[in-house]
TIVO-2410 file (N, C-alpha, C; in nm, 3 decimals):
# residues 170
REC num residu      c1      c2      c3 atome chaine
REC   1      X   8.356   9.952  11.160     N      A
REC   1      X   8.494   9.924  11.132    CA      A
REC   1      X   8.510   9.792  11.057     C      A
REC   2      X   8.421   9.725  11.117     N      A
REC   2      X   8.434   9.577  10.978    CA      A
REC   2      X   8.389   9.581  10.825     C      A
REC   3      X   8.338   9.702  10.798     N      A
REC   3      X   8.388   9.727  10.665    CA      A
REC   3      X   8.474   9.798  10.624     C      A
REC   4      X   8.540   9.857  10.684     N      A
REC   4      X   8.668   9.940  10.668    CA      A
REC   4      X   8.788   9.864  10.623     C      A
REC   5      X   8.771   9.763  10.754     N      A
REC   5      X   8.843   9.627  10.773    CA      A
REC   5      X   8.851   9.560  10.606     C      A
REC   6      X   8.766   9.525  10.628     N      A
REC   6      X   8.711   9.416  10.477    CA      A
REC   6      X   8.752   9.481  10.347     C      A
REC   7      X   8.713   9.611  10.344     N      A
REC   7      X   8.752   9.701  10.213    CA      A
REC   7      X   8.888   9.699  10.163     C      A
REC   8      X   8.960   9.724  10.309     N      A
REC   8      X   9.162   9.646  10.321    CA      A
REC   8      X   9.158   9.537  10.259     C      A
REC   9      X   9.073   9.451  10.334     N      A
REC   9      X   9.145   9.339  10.287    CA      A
REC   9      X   9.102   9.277  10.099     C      A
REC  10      X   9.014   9.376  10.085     N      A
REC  10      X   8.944   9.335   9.923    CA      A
REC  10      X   9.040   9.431   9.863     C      A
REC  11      X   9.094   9.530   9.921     N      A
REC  11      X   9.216   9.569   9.800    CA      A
REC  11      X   9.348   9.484   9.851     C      A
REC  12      X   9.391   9.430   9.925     N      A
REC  12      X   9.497   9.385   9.959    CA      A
REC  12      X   9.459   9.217   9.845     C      A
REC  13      X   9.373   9.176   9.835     N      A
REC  13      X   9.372   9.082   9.729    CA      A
REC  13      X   9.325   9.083   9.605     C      A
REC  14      X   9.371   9.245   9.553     N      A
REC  14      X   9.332   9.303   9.438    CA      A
REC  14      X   9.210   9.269   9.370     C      A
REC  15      X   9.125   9.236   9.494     N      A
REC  15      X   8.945   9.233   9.396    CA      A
REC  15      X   8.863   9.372   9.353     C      A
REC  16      X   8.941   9.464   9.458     N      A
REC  16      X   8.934   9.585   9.441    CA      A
REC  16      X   9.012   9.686   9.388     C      A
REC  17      X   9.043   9.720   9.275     N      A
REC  17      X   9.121   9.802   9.191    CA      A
REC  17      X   9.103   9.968   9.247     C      A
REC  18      X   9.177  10.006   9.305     N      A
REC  18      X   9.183  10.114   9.343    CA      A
REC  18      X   9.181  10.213   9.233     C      A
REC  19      X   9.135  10.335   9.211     N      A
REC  19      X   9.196  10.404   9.131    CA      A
REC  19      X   9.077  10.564   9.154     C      A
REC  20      X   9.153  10.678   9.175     N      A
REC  20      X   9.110  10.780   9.174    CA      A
REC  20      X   9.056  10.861   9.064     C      A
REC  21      X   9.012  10.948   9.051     N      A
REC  21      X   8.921  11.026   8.935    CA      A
REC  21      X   8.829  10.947   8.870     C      A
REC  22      X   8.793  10.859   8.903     N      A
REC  22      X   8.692  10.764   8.765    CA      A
REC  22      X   8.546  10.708   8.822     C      A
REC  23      X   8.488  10.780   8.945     N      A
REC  23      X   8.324  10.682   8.964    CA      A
REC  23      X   8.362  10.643   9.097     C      A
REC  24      X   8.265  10.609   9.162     N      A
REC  24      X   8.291  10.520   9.263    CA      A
REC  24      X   8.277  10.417   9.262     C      A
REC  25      X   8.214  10.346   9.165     N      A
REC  25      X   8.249  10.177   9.133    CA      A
REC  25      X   8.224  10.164   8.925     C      A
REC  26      X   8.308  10.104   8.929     N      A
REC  26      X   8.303  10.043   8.765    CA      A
REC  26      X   8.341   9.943   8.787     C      A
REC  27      X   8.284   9.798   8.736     N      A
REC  27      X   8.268   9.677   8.743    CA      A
REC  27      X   8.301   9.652   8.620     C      A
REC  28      X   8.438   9.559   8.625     N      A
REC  28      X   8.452   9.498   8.474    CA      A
REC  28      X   8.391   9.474   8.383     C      A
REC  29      X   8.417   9.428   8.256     N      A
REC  29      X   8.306   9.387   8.158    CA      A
REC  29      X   8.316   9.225   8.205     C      A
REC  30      X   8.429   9.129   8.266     N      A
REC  30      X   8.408   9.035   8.322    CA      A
REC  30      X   8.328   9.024   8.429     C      A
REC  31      X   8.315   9.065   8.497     N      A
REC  31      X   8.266   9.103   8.616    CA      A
REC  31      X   8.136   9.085   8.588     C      A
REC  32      X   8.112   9.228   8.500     N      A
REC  32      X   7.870   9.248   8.474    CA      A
REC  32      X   7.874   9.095   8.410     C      A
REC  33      X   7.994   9.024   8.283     N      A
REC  33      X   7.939   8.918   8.240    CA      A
REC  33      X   7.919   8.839   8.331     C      A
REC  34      X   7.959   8.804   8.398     N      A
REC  34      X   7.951   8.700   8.495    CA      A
REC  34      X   7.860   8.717   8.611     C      A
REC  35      X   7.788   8.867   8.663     N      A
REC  35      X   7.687   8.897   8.704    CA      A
REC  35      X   7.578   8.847   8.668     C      A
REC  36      X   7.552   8.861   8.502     N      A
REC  36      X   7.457   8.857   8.382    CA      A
REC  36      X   7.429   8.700   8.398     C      A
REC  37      X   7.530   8.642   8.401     N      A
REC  37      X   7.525   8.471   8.389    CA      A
REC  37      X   7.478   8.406   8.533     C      A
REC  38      X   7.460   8.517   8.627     N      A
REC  38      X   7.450   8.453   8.766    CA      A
REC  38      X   7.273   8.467   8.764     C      A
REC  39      X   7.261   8.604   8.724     N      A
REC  39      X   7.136   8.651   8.725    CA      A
REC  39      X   7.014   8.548   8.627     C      A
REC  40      X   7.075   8.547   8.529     N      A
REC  40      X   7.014   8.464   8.457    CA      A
REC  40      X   7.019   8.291   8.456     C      A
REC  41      X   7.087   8.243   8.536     N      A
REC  41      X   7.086   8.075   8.551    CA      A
REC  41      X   7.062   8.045   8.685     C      A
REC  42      X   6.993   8.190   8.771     N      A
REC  42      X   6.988   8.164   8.904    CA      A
REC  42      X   6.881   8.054   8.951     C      A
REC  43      X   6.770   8.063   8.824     N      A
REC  43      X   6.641   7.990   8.832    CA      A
REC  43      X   6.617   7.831   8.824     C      A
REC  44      X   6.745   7.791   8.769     N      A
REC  44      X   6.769   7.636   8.692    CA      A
REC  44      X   6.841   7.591   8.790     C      A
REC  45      X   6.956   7.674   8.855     N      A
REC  45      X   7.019   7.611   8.954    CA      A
REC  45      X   6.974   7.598   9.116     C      A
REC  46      X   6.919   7.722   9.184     N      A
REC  46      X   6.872   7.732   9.312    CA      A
REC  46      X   6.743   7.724   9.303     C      A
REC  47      X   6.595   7.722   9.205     N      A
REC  47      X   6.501   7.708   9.240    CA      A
REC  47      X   6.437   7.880   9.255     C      A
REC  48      X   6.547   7.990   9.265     N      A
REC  48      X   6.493   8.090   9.378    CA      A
REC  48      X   6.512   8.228   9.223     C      A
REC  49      X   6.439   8.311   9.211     N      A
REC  49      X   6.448   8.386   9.118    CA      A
REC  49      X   6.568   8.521   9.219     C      A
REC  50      X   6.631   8.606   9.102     N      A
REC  50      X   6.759   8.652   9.117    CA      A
REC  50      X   6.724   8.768   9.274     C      A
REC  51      X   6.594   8.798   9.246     N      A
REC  51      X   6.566   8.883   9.333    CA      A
REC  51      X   6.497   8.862   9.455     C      A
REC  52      X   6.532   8.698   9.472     N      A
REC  52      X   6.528   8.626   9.604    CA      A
REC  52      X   6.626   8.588   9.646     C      A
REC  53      X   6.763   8.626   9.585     N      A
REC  53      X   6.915   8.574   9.615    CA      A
REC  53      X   6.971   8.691   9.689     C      A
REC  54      X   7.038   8.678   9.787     N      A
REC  54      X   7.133   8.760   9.820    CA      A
REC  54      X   7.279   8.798   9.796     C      A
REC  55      X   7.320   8.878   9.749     N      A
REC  55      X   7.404   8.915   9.645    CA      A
REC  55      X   7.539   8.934   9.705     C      A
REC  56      X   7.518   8.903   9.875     N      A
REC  56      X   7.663   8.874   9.907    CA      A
REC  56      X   7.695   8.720   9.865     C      A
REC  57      X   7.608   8.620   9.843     N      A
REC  57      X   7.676   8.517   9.855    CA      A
REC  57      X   7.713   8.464   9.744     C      A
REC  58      X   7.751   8.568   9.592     N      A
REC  58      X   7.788   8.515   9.482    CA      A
REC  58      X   7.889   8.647   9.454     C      A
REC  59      X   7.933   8.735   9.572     N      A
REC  59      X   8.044   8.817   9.547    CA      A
REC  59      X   8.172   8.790   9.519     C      A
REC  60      X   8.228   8.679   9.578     N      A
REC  60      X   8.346   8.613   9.559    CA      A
REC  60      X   8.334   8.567   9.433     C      A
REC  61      X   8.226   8.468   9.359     N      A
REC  61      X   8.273   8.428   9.247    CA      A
REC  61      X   8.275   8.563   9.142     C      A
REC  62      X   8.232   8.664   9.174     N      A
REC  62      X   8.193   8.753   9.055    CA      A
REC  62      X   8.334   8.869   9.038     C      A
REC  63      X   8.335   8.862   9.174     N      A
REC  63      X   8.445   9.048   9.203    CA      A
REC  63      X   8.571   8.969   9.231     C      A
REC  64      X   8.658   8.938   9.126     N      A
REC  64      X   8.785   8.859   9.175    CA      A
REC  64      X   8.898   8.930   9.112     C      A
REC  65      X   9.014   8.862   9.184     N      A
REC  65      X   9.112   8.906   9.138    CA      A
REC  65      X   9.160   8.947   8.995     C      A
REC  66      X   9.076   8.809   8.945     N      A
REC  66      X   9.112   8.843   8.760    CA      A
REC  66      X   9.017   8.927   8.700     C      A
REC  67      X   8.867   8.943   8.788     N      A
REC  67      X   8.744   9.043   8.746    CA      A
REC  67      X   8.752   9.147   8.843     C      A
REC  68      X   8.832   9.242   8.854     N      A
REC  68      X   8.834   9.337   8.982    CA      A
REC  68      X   8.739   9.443   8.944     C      A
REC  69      X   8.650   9.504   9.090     N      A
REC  69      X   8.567   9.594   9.063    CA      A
REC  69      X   8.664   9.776   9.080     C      A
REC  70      X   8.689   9.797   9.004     N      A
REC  70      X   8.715   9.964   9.018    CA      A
REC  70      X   8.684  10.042   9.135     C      A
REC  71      X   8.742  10.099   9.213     N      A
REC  71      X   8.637  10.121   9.307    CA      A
REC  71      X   8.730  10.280   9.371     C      A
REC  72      X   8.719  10.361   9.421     N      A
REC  72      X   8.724  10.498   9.509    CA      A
REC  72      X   8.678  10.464   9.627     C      A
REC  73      X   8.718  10.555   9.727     N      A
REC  73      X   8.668  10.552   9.890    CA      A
REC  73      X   8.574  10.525   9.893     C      A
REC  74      X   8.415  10.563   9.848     N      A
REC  74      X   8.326  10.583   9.887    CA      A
REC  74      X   8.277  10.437   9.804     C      A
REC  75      X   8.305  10.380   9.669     N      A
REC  75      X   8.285  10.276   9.582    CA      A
REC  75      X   8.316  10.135   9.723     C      A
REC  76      X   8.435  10.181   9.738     N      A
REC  76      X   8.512  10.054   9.857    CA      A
REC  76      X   8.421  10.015   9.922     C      A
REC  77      X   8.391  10.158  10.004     N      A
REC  77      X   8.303  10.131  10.149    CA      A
REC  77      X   8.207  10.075  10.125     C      A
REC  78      X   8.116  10.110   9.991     N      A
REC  78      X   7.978  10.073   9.949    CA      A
REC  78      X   8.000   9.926   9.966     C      A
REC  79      X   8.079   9.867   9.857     N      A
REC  79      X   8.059   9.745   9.825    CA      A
REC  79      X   8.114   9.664   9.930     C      A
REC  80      X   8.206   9.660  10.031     N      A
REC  80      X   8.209   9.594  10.163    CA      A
REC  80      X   8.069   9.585  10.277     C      A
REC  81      X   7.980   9.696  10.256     N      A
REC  81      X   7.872   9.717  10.300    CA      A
REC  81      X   7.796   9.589  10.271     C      A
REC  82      X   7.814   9.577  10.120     N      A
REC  82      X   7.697   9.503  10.058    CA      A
REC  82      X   7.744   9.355  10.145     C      A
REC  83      X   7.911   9.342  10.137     N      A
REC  83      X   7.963   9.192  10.118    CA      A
REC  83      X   7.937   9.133  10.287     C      A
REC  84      X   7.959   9.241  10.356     N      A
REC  84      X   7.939   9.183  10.503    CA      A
REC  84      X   7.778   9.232  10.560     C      A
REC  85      X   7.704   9.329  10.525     N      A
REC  85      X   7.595   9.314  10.581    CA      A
REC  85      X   7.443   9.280  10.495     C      A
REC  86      X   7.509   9.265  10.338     N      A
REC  86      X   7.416   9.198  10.265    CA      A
REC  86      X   7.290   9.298  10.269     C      A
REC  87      X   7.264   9.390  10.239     N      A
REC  87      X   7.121   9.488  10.218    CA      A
REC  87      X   7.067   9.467  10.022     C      A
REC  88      X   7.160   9.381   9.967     N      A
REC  88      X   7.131   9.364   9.840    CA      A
REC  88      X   7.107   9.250   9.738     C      A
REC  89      X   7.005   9.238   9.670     N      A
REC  89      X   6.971   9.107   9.609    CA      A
REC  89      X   7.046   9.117   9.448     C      A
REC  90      X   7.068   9.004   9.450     N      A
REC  90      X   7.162   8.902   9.304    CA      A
REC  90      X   7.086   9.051   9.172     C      A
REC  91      X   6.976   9.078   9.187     N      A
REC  91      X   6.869   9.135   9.068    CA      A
REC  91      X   6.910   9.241   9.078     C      A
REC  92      X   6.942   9.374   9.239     N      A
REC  92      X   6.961   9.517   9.262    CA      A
REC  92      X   7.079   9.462   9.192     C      A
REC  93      X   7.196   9.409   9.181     N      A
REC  93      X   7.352   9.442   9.169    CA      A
REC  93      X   7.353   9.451   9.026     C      A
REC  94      X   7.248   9.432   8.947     N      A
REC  94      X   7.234   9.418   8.827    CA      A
REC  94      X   7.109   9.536   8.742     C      A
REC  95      X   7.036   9.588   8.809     N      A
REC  95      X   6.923   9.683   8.795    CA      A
REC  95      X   6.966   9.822   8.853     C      A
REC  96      X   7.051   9.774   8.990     N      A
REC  96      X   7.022   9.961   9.021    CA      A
REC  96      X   7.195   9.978   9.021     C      A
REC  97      X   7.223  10.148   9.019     N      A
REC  97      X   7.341  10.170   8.981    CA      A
REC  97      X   7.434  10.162   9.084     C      A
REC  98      X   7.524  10.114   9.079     N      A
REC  98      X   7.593  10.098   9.207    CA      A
REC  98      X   7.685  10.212   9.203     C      A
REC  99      X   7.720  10.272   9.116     N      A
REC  99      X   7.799  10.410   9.110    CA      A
REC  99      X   7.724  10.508   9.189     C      A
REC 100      X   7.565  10.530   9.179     N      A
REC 100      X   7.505  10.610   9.189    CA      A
REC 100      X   7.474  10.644   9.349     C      A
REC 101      X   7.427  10.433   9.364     N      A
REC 101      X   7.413  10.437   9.552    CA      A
REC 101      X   7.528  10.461   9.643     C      A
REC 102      X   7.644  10.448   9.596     N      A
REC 102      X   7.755  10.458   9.641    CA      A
REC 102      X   7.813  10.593   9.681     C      A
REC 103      X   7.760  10.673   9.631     N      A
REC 103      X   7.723  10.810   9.658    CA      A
REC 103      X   7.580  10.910   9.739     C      A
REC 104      X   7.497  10.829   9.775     N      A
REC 104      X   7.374  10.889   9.809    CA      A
REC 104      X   7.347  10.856   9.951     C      A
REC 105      X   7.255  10.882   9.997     N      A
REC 105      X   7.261  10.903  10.160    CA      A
REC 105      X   7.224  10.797  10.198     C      A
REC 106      X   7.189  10.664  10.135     N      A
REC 106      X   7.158  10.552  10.164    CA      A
REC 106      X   7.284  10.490  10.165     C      A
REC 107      X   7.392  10.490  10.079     N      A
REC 107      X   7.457  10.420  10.097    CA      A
REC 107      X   7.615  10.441  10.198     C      A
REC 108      X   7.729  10.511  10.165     N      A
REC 108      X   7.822  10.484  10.286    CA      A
REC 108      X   7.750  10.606  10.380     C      A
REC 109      X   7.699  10.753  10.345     N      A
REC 109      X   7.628  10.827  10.432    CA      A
REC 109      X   7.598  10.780  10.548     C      A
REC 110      X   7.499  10.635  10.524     N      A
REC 110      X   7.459  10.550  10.654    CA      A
REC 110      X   7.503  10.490  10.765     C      A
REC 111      X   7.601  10.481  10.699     N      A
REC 111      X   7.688  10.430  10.811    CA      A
REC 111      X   7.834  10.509  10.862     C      A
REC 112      X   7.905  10.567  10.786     N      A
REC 112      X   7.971  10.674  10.795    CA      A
REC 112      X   7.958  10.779  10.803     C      A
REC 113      X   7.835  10.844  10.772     N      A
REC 113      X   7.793  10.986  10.829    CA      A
REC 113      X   7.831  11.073  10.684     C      A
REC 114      X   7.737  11.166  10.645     N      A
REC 114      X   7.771  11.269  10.556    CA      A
REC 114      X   7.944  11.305  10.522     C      A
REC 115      X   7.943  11.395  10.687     N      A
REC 115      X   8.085  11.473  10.638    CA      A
REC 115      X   8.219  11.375  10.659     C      A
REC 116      X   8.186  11.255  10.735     N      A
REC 116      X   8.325  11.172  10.715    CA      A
REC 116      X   8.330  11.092  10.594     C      A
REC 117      X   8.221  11.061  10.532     N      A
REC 117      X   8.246  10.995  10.419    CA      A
REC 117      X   8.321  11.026  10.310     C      A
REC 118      X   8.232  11.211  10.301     N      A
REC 118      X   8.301  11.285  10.201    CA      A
REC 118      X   8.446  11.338  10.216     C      A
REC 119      X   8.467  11.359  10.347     N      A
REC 119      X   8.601  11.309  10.374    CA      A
REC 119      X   8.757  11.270  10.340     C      A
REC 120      X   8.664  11.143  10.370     N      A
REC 120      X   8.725  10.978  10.338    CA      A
REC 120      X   8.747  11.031  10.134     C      A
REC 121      X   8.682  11.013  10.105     N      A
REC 121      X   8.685  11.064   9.948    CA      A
REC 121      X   8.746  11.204   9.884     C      A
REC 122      X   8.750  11.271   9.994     N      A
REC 122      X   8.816  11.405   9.960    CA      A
REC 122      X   8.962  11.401   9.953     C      A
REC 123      X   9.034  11.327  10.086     N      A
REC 123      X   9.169  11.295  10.086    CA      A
REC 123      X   9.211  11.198  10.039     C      A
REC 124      X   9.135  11.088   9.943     N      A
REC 124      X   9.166  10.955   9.860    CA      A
REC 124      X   9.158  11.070   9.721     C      A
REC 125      X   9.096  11.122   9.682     N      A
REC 125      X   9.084  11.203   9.569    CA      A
REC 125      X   9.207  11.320   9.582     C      A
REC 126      X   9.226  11.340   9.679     N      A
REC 126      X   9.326  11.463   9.676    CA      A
REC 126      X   9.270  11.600   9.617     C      A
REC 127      X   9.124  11.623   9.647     N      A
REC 127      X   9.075  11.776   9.567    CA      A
REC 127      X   9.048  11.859   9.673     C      A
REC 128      X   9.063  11.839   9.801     N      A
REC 128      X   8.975  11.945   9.877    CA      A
REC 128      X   9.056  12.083   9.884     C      A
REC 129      X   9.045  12.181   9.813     N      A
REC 129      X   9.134  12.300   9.844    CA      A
REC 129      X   9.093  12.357   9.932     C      A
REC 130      X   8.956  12.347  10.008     N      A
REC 130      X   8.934  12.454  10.153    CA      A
REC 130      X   9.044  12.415  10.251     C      A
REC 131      X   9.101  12.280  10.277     N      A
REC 131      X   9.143  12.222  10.403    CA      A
REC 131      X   9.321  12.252  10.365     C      A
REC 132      X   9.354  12.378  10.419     N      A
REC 132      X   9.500  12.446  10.455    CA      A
REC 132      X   9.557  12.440  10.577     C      A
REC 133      X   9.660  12.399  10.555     N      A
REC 133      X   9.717  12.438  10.718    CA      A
REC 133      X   9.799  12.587  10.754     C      A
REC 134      X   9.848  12.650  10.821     N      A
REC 134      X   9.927  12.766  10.836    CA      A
REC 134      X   9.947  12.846  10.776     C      A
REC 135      X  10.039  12.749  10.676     N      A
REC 135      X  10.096  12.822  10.572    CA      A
REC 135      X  10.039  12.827  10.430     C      A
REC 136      X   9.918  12.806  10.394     N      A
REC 136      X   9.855  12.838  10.335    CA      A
REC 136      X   9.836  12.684  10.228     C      A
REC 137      X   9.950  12.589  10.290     N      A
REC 137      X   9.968  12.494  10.202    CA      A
REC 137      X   9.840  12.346  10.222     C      A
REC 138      X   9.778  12.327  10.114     N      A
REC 138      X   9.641  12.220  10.142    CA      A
REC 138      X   9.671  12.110  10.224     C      A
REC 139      X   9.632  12.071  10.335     N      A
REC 139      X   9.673  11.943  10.420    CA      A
REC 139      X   9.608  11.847  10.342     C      A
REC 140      X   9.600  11.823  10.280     N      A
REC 140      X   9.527  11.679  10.192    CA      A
REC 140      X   9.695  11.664  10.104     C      A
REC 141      X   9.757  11.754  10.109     N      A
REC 141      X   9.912  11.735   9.986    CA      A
REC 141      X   9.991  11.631  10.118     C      A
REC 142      X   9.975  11.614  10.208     N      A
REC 142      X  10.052  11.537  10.289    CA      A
REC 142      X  10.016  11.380  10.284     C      A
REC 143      X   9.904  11.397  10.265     N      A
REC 143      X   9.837  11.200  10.219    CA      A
REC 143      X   9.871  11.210  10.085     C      A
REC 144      X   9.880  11.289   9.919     N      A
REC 144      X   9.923  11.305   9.863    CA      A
REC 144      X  10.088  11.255   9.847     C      A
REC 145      X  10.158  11.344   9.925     N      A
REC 145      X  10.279  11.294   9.908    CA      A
REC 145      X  10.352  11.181   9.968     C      A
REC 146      X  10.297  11.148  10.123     N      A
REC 146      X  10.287  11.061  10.188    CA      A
REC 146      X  10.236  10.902  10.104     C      A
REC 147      X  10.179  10.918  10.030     N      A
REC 147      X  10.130  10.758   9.949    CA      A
REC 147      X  10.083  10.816   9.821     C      A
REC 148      X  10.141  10.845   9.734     N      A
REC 148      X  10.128  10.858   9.566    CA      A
REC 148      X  10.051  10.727   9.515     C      A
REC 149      X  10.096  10.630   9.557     N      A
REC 149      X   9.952  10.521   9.504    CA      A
REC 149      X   9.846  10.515   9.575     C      A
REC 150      X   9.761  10.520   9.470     N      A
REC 150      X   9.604  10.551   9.525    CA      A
REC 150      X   9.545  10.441   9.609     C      A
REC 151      X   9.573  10.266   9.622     N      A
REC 151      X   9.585  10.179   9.688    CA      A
REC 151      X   9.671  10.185   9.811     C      A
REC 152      X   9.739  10.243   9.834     N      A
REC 152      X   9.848  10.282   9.967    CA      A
REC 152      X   9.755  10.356  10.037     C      A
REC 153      X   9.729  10.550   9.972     N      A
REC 153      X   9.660  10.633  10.020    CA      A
REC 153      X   9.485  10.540  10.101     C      A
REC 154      X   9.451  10.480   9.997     N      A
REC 154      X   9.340  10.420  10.065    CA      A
REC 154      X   9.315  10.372  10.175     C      A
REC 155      X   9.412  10.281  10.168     N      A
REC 155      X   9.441  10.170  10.312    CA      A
REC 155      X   9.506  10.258  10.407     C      A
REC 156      X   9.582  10.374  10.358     N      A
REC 156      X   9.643  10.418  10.502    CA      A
REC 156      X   9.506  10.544  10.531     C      A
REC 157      X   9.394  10.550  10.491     N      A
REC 157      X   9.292  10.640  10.517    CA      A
REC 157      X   9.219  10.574  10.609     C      A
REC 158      X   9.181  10.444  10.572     N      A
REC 158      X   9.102  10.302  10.599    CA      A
REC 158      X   9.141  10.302  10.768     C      A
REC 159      X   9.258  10.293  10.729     N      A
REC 159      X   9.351  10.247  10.847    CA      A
REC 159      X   9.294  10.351  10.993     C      A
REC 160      X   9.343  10.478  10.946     N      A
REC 160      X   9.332  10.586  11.049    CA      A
REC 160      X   9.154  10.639  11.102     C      A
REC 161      X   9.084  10.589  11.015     N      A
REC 161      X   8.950  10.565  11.081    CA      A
REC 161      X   8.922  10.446  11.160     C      A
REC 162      X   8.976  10.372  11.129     N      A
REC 162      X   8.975  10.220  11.180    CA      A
REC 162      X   9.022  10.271  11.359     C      A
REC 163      X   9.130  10.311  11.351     N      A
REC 163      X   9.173  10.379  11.472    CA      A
REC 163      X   9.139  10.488  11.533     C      A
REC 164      X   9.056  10.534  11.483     N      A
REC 164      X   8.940  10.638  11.528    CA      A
REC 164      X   8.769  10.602  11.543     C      A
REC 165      X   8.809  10.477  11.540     N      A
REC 165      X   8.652  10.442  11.544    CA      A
REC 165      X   8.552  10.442  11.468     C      A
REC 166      X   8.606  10.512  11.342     N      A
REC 166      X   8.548  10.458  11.243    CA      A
REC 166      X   8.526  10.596  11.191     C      A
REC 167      X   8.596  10.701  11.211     N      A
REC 167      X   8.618  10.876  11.190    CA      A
REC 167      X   8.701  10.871  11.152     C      A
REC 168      X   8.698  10.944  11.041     N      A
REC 168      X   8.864  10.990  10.956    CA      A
REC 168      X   8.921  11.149  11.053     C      A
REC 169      X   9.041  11.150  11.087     N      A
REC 169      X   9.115  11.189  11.163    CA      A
REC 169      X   9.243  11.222  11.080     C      A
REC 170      X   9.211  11.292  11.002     N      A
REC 170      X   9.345  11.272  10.919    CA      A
REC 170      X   9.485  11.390  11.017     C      A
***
């Protein structure tokens, strides 16, 4: 739940740009620049080459309000992962794809579990047509109509796992 938590609060200070249909993370072109510049002057300033740095502790200067990372349910979760339990060095945030892990069983899978993750992403995306209620009408159109902004829908998804323990319960 403390990245659930955290993911709130990184879109609530717009470091995290919400936005549906597009990846699970796209990182500004400010953003990689300023990655690029971390990666590369890491050696002159700390002594420590990029892939001895840990890549939570240059997240704040990189993923900001004015450099926001793009991000979907599963993008969110990833990168709160990274910011509070740190599994990633200054060199991975820059070498391996973060769109890609952000999706694979290493990354929210691990901690959220297969089918809640996809989930979590199914009703932030609004595509799941198996999930009907009664009347034949898709229960995902109720988080739909219920929060039309994709930053609302998020946090109120965030939210209701948060209160489930960390299970989406929609």
């Amino acid at each position: 739940m403390t990245v659930l938590k955290d993911a709130i609060a990184q879109i609530k200070a717009k470091k995290y740009l919400v936005q549906s249909a597009t990846g699970y993370i796209d990182k500004s072109t400010d953003a990689l620049y300023n990655l690029d510049k971390a990666v590369n002057s890491c050696k002159i300033f700390t002594g420590k080459e990029a892939n001895e740095l840990e890549f939570n502790k240059y997240f704040d200067n990189i993923i900001t309000k004015d450099n926001p990372c793009q991000v979907c349910a599963k993008g969110a979760m990833f990168l709160s992962t990274i910011r509070k339990f740190n599994n990633f060095t200054l060199q991975d945030a820059t070498t391996k794809d973060l769109n890609e892990l952000a999706g694979d069983k290493n990354g929210t899978y691990k901690i959220f579990g297969e089918e809640n993750a996809d989930k979590m992403e199914e009703y932030f995306e609004r595509n799941d047509s198996e999930l009907e209620d009664e009347n034949g009408e898709g229960i995902d159109k109720q988080w739909s109509d219920d929060y039309c902004k994709d930053d609302n829908r998020l946090i109120a998804i965030f939210k209701n796992a948060i209160k489930n323990r960390g299970t989406f319960k929609p």
